[in-house]
Biopython code that builds the backbone (N, CA, C, O; Angstrom):
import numpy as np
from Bio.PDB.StructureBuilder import StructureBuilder

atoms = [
    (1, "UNK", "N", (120.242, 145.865, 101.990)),
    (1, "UNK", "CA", (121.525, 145.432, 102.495)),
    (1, "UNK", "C", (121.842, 146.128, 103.813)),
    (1, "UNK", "O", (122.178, 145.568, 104.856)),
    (2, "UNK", "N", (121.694, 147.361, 103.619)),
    (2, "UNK", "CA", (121.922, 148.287, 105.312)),
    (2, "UNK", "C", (121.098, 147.647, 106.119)),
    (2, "UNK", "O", (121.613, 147.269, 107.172)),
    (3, "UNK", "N", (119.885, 147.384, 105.945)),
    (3, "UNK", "CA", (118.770, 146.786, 107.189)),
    (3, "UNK", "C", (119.585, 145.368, 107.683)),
    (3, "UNK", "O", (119.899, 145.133, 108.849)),
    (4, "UNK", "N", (119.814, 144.606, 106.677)),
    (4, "UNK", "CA", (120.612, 143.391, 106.876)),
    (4, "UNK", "C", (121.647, 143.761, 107.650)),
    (4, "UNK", "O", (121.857, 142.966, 108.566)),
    (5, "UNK", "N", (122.402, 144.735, 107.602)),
    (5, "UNK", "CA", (123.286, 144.670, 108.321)),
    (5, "UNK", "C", (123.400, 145.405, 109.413)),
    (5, "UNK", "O", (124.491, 145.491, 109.977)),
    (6, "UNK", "N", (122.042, 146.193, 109.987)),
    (6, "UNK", "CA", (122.282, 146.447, 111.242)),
    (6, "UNK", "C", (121.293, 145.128, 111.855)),
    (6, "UNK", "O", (121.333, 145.020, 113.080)),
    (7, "UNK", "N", (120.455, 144.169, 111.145)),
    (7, "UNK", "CA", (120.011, 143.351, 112.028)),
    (7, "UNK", "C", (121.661, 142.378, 112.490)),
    (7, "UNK", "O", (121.710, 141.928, 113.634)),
    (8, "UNK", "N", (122.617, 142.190, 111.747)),
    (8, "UNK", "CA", (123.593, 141.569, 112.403)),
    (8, "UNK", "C", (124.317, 142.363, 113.428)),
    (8, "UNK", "O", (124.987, 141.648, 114.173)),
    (9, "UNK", "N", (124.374, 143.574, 113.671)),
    (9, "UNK", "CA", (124.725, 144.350, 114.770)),
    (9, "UNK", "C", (123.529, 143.948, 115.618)),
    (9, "UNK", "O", (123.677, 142.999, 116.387)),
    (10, "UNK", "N", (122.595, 144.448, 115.568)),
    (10, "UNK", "CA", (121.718, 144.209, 116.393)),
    (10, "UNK", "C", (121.726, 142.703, 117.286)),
    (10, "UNK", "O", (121.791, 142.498, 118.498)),
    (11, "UNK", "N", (121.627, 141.741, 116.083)),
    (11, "UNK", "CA", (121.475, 140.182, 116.621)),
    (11, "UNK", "C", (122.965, 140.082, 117.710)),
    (11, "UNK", "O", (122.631, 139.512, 118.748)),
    (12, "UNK", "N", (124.341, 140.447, 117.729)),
    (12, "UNK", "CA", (125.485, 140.783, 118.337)),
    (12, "UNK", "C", (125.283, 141.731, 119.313)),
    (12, "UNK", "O", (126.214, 141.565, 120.101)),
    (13, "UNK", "N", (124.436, 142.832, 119.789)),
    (13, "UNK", "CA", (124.629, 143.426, 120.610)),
    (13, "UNK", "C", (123.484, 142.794, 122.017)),
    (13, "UNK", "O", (123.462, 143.057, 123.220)),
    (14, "UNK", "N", (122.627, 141.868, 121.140)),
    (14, "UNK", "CA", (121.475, 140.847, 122.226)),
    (14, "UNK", "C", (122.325, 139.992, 122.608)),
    (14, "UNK", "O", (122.291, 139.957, 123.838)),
    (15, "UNK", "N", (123.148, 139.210, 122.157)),
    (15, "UNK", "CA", (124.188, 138.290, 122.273)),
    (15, "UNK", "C", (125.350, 138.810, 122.995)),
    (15, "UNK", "O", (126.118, 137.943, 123.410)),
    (16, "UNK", "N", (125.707, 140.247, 123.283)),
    (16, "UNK", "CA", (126.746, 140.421, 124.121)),
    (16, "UNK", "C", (125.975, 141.029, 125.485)),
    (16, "UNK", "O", (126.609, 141.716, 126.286)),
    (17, "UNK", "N", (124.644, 140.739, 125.668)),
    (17, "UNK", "CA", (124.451, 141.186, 127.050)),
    (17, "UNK", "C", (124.316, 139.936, 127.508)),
    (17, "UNK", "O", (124.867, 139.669, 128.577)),
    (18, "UNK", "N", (123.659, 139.038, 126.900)),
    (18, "UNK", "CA", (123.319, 137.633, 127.280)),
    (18, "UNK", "C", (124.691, 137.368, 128.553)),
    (18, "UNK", "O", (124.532, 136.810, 129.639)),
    (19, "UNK", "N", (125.680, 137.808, 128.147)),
    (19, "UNK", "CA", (127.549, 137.823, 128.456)),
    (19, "UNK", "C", (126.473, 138.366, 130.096)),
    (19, "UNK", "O", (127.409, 138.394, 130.895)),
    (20, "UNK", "N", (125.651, 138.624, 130.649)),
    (20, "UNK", "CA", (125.635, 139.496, 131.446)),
    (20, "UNK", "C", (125.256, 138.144, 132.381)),
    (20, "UNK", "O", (125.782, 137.930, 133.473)),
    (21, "UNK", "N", (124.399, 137.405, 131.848)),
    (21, "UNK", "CA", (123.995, 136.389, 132.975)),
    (21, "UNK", "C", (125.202, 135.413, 133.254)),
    (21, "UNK", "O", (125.108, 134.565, 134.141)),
    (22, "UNK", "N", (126.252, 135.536, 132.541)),
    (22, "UNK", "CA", (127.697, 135.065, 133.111)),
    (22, "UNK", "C", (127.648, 133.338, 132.660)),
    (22, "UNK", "O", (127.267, 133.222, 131.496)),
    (23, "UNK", "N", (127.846, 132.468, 133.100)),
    (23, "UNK", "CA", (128.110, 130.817, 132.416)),
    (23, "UNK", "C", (126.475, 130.777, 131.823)),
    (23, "UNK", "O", (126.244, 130.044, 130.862)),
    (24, "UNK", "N", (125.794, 131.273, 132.195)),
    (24, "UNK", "CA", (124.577, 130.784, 131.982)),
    (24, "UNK", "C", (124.146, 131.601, 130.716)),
    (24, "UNK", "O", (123.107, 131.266, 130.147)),
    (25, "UNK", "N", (124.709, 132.408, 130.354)),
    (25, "UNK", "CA", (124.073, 133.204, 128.856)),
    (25, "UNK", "C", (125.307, 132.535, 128.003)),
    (25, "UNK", "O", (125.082, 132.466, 126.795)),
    (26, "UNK", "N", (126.149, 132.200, 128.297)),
    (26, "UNK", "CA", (127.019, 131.498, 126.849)),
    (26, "UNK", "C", (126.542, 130.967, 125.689)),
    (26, "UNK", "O", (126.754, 131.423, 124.565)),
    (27, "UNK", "N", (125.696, 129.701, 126.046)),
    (27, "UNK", "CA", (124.427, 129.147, 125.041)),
    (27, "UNK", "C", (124.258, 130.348, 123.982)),
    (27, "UNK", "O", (124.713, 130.811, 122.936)),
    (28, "UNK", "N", (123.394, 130.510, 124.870)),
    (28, "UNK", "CA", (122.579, 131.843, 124.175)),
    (28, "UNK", "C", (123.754, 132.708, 123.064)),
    (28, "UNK", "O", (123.962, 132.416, 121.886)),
    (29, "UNK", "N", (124.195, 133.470, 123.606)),
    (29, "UNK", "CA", (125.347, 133.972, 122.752)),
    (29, "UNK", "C", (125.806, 133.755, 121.837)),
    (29, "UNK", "O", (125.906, 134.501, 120.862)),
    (30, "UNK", "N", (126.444, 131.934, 122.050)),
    (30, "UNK", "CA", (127.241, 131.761, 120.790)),
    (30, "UNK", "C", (126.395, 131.369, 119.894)),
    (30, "UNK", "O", (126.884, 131.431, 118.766)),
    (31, "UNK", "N", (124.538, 130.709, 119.945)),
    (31, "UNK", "CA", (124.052, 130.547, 119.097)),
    (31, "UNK", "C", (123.362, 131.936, 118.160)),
    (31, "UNK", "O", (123.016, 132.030, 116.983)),
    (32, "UNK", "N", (123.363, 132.960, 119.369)),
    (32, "UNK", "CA", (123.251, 134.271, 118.211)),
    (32, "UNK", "C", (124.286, 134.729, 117.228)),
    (32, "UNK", "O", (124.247, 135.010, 116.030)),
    (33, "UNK", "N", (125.152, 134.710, 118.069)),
    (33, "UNK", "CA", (126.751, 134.961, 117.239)),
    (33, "UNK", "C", (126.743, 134.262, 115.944)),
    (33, "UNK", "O", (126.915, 134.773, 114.837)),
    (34, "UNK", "N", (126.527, 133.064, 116.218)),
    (34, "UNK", "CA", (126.738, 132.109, 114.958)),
    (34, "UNK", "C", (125.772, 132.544, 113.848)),
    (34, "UNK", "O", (126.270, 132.663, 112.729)),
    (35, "UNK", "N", (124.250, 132.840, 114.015)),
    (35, "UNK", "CA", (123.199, 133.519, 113.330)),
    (35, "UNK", "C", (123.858, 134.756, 112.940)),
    (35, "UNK", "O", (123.855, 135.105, 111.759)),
    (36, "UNK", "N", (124.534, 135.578, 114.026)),
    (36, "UNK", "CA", (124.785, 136.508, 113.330)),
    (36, "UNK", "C", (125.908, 137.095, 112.107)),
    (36, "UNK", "O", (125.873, 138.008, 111.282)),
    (37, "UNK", "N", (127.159, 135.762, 112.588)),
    (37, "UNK", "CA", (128.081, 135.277, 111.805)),
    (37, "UNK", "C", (127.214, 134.709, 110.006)),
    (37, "UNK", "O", (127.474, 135.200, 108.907)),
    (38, "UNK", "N", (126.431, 133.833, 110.240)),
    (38, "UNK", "CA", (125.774, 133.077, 109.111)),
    (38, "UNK", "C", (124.968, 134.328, 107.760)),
    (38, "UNK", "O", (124.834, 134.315, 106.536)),
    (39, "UNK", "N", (124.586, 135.330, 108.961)),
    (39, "UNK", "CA", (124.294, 136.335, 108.339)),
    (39, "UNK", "C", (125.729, 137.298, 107.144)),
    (39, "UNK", "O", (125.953, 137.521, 105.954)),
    (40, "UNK", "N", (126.039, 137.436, 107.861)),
    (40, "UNK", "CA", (127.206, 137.841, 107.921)),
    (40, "UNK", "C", (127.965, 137.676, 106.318)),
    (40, "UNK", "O", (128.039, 138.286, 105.251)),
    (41, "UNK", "N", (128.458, 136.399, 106.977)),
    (41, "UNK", "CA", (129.125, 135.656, 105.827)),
    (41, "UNK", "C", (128.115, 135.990, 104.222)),
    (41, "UNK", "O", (128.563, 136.346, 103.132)),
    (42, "UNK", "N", (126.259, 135.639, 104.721)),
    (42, "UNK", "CA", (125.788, 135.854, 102.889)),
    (42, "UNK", "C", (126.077, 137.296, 102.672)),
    (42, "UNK", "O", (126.005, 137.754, 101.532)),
    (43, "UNK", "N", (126.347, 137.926, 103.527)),
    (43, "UNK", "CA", (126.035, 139.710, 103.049)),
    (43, "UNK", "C", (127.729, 139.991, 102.310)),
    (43, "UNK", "O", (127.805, 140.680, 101.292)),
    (44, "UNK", "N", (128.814, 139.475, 102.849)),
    (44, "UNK", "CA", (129.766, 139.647, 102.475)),
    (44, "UNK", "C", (131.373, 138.485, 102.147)),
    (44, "UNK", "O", (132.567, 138.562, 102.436)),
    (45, "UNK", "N", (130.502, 137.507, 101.415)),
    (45, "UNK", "CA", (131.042, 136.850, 101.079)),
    (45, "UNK", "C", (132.881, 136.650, 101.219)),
    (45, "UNK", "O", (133.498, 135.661, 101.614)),
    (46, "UNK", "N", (133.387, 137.919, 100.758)),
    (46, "UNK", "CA", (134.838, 137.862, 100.497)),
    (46, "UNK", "C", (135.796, 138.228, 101.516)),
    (46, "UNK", "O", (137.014, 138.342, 101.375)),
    (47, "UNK", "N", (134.928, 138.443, 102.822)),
    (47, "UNK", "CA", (135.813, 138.857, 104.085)),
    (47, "UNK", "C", (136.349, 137.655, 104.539)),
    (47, "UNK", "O", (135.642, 136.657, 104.679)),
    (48, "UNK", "N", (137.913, 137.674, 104.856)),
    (48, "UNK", "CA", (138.483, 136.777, 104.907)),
    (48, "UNK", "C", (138.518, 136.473, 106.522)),
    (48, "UNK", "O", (138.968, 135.415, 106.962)),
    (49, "UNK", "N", (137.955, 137.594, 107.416)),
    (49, "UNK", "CA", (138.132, 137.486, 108.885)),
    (49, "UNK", "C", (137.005, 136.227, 109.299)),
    (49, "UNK", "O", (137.177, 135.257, 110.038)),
    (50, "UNK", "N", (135.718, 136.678, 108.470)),
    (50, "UNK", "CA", (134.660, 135.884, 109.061)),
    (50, "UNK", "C", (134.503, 134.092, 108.817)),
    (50, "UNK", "O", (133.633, 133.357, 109.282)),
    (51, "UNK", "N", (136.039, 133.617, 107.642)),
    (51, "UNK", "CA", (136.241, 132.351, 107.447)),
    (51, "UNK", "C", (136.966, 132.041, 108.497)),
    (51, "UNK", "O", (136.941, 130.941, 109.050)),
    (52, "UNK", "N", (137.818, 133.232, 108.907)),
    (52, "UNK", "CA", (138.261, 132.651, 110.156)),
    (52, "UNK", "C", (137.731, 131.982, 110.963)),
    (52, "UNK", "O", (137.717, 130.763, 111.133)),
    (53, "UNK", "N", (136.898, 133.487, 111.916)),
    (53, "UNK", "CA", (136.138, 132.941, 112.724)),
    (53, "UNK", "C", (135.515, 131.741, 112.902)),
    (53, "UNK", "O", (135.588, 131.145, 113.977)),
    (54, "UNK", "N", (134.604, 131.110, 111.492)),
    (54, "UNK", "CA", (134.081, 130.135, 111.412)),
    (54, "UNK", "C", (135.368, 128.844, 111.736)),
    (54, "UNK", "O", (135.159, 127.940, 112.544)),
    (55, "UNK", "N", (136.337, 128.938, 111.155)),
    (55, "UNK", "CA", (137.605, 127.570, 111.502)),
    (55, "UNK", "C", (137.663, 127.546, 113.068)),
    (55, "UNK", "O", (137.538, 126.443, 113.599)),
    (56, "UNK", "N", (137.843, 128.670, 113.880)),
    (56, "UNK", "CA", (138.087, 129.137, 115.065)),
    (56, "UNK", "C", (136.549, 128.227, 115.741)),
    (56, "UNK", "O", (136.759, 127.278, 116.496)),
    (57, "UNK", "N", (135.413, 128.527, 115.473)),
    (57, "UNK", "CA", (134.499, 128.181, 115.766)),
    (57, "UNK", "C", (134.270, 126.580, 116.143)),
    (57, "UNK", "O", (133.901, 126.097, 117.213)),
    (58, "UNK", "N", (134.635, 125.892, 114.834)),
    (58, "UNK", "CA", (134.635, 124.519, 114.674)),
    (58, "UNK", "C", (135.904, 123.348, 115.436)),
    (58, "UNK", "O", (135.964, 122.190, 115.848)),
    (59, "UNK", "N", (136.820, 124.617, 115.264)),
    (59, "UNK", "CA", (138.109, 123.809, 116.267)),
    (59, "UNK", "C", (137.578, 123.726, 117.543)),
    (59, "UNK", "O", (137.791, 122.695, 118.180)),
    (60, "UNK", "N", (136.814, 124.774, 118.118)),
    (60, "UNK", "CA", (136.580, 124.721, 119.508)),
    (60, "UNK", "C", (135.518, 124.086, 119.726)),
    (60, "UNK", "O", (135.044, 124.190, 120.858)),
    (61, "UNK", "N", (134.823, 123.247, 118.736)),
    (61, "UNK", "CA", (133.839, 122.356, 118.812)),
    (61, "UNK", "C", (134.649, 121.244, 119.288)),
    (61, "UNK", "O", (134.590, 120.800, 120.435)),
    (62, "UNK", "N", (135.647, 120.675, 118.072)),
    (62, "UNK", "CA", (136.165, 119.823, 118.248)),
    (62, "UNK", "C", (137.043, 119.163, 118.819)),
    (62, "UNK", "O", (137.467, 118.018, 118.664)),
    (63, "UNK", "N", (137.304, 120.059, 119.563)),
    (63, "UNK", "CA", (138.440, 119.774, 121.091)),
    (63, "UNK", "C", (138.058, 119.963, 122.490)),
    (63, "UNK", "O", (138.761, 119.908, 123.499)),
    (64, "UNK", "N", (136.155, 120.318, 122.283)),
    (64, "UNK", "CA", (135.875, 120.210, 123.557)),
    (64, "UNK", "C", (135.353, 119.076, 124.279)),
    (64, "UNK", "O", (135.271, 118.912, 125.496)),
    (65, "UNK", "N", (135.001, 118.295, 123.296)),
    (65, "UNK", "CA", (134.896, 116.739, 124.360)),
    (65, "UNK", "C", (136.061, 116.226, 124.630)),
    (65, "UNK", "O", (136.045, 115.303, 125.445)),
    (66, "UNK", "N", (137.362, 116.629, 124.073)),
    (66, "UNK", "CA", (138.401, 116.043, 124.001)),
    (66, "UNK", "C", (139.200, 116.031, 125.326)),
    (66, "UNK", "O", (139.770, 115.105, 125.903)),
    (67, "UNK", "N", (139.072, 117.313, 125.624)),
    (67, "UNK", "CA", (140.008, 117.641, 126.637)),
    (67, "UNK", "C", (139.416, 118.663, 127.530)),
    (67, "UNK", "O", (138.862, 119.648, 127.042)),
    (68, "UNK", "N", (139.514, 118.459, 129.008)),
    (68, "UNK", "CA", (138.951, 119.085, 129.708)),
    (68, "UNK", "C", (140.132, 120.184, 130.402)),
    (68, "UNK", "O", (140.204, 120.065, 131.625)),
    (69, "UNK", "N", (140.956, 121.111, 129.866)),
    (69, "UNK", "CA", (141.654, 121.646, 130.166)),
    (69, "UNK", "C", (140.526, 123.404, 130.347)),
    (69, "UNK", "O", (139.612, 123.919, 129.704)),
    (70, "UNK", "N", (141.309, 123.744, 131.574)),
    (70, "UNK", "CA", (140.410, 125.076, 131.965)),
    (70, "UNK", "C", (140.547, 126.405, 131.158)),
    (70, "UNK", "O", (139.752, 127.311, 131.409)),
    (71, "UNK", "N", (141.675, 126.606, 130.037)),
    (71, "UNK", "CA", (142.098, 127.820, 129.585)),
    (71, "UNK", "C", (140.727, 127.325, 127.752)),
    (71, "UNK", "O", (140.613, 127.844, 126.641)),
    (72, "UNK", "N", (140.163, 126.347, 128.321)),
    (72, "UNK", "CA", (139.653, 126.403, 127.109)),
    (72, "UNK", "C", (138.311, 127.030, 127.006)),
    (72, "UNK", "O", (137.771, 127.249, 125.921)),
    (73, "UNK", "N", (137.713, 127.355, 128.314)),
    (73, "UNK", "CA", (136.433, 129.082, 128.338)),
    (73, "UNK", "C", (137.204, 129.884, 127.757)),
    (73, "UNK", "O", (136.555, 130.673, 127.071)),
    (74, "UNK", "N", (138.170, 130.032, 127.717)),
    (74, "UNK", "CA", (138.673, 131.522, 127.059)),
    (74, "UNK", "C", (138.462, 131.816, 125.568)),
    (74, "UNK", "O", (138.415, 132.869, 124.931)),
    (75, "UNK", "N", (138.346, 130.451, 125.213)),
    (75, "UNK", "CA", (138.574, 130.569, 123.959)),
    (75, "UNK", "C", (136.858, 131.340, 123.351)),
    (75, "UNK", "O", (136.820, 132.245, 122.517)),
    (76, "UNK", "N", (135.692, 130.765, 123.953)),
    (76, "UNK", "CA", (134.398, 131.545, 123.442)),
    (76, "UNK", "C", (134.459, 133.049, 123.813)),
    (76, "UNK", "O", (133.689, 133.885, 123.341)),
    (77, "UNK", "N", (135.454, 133.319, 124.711)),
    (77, "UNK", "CA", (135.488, 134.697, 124.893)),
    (77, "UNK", "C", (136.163, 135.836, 123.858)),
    (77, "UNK", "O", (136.064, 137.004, 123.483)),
    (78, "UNK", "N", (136.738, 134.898, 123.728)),
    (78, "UNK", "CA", (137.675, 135.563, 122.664)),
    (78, "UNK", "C", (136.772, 135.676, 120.496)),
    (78, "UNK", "O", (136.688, 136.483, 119.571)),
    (79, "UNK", "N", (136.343, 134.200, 120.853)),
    (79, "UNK", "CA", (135.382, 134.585, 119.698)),
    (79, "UNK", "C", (134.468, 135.345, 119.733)),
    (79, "UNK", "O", (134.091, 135.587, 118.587)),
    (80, "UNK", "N", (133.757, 135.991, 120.672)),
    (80, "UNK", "CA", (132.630, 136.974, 120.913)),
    (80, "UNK", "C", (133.171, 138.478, 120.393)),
    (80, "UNK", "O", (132.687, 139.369, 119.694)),
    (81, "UNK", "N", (134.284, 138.302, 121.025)),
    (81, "UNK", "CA", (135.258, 139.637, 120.706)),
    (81, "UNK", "C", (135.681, 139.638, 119.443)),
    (81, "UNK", "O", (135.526, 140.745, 118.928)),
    (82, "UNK", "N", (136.142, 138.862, 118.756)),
    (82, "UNK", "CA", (136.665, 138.683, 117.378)),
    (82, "UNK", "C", (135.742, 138.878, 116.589)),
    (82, "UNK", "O", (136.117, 139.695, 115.749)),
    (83, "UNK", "N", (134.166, 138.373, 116.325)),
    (83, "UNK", "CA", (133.158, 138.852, 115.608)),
    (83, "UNK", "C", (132.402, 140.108, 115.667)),
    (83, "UNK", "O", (131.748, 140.748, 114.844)),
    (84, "UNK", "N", (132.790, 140.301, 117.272)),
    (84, "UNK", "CA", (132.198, 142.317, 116.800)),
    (84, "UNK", "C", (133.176, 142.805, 116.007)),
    (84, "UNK", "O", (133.018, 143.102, 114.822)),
    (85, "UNK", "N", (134.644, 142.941, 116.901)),
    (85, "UNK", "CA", (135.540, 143.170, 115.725)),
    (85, "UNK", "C", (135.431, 143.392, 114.423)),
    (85, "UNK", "O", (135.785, 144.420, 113.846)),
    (86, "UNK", "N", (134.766, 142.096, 113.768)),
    (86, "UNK", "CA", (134.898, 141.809, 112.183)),
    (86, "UNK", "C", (133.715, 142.726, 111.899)),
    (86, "UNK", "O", (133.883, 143.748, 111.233)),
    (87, "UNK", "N", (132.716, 142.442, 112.308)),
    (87, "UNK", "CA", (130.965, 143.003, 112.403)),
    (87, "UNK", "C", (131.472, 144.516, 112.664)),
    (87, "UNK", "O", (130.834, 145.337, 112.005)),
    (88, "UNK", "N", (132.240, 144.925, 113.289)),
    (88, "UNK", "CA", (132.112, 146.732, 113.483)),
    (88, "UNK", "C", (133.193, 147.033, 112.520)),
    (88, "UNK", "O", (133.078, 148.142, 111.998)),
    (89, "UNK", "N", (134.299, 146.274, 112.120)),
    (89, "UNK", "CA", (135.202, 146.671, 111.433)),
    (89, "UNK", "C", (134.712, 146.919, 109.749)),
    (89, "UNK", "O", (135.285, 147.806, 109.116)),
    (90, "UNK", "N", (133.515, 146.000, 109.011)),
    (90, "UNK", "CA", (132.909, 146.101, 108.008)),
    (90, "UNK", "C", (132.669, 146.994, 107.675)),
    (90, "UNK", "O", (132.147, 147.672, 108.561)),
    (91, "UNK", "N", (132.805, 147.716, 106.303)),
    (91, "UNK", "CA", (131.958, 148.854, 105.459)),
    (91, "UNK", "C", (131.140, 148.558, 104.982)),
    (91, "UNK", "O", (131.017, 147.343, 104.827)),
    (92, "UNK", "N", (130.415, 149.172, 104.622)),
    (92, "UNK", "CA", (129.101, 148.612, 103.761)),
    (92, "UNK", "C", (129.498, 149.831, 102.081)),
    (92, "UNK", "O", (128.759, 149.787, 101.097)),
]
sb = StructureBuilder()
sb.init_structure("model")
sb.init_model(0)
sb.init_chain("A")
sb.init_seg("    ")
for serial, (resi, resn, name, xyz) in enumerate(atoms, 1):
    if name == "N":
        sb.init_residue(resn, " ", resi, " ")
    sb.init_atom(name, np.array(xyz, "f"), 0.0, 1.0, " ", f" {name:<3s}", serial, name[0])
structure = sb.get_structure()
């Protein structure tokens, strides 16, 4: 379980440099994030932050063909931040 859960730190800390190549590492990122989220979620089922995240996740799926309004990059920024959060805030 500990190995499991520093590979989800780990998989999150490759995913927040990606943040380094700027529009062009986003991809990248949120599909680690999400791996590392997916992880996540089997190791600790009953955390109520990481259902969040996931709703948070899917809304911003679903309102991005919708509307091309500019405050809506913010929003993957903010989920990047919200899953270390949850990911560093965890006990084991």
């Amino acid at each position: 379980m500990k190995t499991l859960f520093k590979t989800t730190k780990i998989i999150n800390i490759i995913a927040l440099l990606f943040l380094l190549m700027g529009g062009y590492g986003l991809p990248a990122t949120g599909f680690l994030q999400v791996i590392a989220a997916i992880i996540f979620i089997i190791m600790f089922p009953k955390n109520k932050l990481i259902y969040i995240y996931f709703i948070l996740v899917i809304l911003f799926f679903l309102i991005w063909d919708q509307h091309s309004i500019d405050w809506l990059f913010a929003i993957p920024a903010f989920l990047i931040f919200f899953l270390t959060f949850i990911i560093y805030k965890q006990k084991l």
